[in-house]
C-alpha angles and dihedrals in degrees: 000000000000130000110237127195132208135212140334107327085049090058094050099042077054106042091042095046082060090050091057104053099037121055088195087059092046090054094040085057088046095048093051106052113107127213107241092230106048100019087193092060086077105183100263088055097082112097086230088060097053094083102051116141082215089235106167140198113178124189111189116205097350092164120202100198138288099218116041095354137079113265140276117267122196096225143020117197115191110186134160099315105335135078116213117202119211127208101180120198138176089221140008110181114160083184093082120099079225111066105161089103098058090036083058092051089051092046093053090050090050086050093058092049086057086049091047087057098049104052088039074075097052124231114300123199119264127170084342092312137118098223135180100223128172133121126285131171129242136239078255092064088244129139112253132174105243116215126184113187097220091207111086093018101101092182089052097040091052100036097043094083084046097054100034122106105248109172083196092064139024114290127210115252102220115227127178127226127190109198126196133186102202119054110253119250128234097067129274106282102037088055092047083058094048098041099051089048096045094045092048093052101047094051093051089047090053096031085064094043093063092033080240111207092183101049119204101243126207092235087068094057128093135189131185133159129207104214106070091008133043092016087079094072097058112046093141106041122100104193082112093058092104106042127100126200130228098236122251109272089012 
């Protein structure tokens, strides 16, 4: 009798099982994500990351609430100085006629820039209550104030040192990664180009519909995908022999 795991949830409880235990994975994962908007500048590749002790923290599924809260990332990797937030996805394809999907996937990373923000201003009291509290924007594309009632959350209580702003310690600098399991269609060079427009003009659609004063850039998104990439790196390894994944167009 084997244990099998399904979906998406079930690939990142997996691949980021295998990030914890092993630093050359960690840095495999860290060398491979591509800026959105220069897919050949990876995260390693800046000159400030060389030197990272790979020291890593990671947080799987710390949601931060769906209705008046901020999201729900996949992931959250703490390492060194930065905090690196994970939407994970079977698939991201901006060749489709249909795009809502990928424009859902955008719109989560640009929530948890607008979470990021929040708790980099620490919780503040309100009716008795410690509460996370900034701005975040709907499904429906709609400006809404975000609140996270720190009591009761474990993962916020105990992250929200660690993501707030402190000038008198050294303060986490937020990145967001989109992860896909399947290799996007369209070619390499024809989905960077999607991707980067449509990324820049999401954000700047949201960005003005907040009257954002901290814009989500480019330079701080990531993408990486595990079929045709970062599967390479790991031929012989067998933390994925369990796990079952959800079929393209299903």
């Amino acid at each position: 009798m084997a244990l099998k795991l399904y979906g998406e949830n079930a690939f990142t409880f997996c691949f980021f099982n295998k990030i914890d235990s092993d630093v050359r994975a960690l840095k495999t994962l860290l060398g491979n994500l591509k800026r959105f908007d220069n897919p050949t500048f990876t995260f390693l590749k800046n000159k400030d990351k060389q030197g990272l002790k790979l020291e890593a923290d990671i947080w799987l599924f710390p949601s931060f609430g769906k209705r008046s809260g901020f999201g729900e990332p996949d992931a959250l990797l703490l390492v060194d100085g930065y905090a690196l937030w994970f939407e994970v996805e079977t698939t991201f394809d901006l060749s489709d006629s249909d795009k809502s999907a990928a424009i859902d996937s955008l719109r989560q990373l640009y929530r948890f820039h607008c979470a990021a923000l929040a708790f980099a201003q620490g919780p503040i009291k309100m009716n008795g209550r410690l509460v996370i509290e900034g701005s975040t924007i709907t499904s429906k594309d709609r400006h809404k104030p975000g609140q996270l009632v720190l009591r009761g959350h474990g993962a916020a209580a105990k992250l929200r040192n660690r993501l707030k702003v402190d000038h008198k310690t050294e303060s986490p600098e937020s990145h967001y990664v989109l992860l896909s399991v399947d290799q996007p269609s369209g070619g390499a060079k024809g989905f960077h180009k999607q991707l980067s427009a449509s990324a820049e003009s999401k954000f700047n659609f949201w960005d003005s519909r907040l009257e954002q004063t901290q814009p989500l850039q480019l330079d701080h998104c990531w993408y990486t995908y595990w079929s045709g990439d970062l599967n390479r790196f790991f031929k012989k390894e067998d933390f994925l022999a369990g796990y079952v994944p959800i079929k393209k167009g299903s």
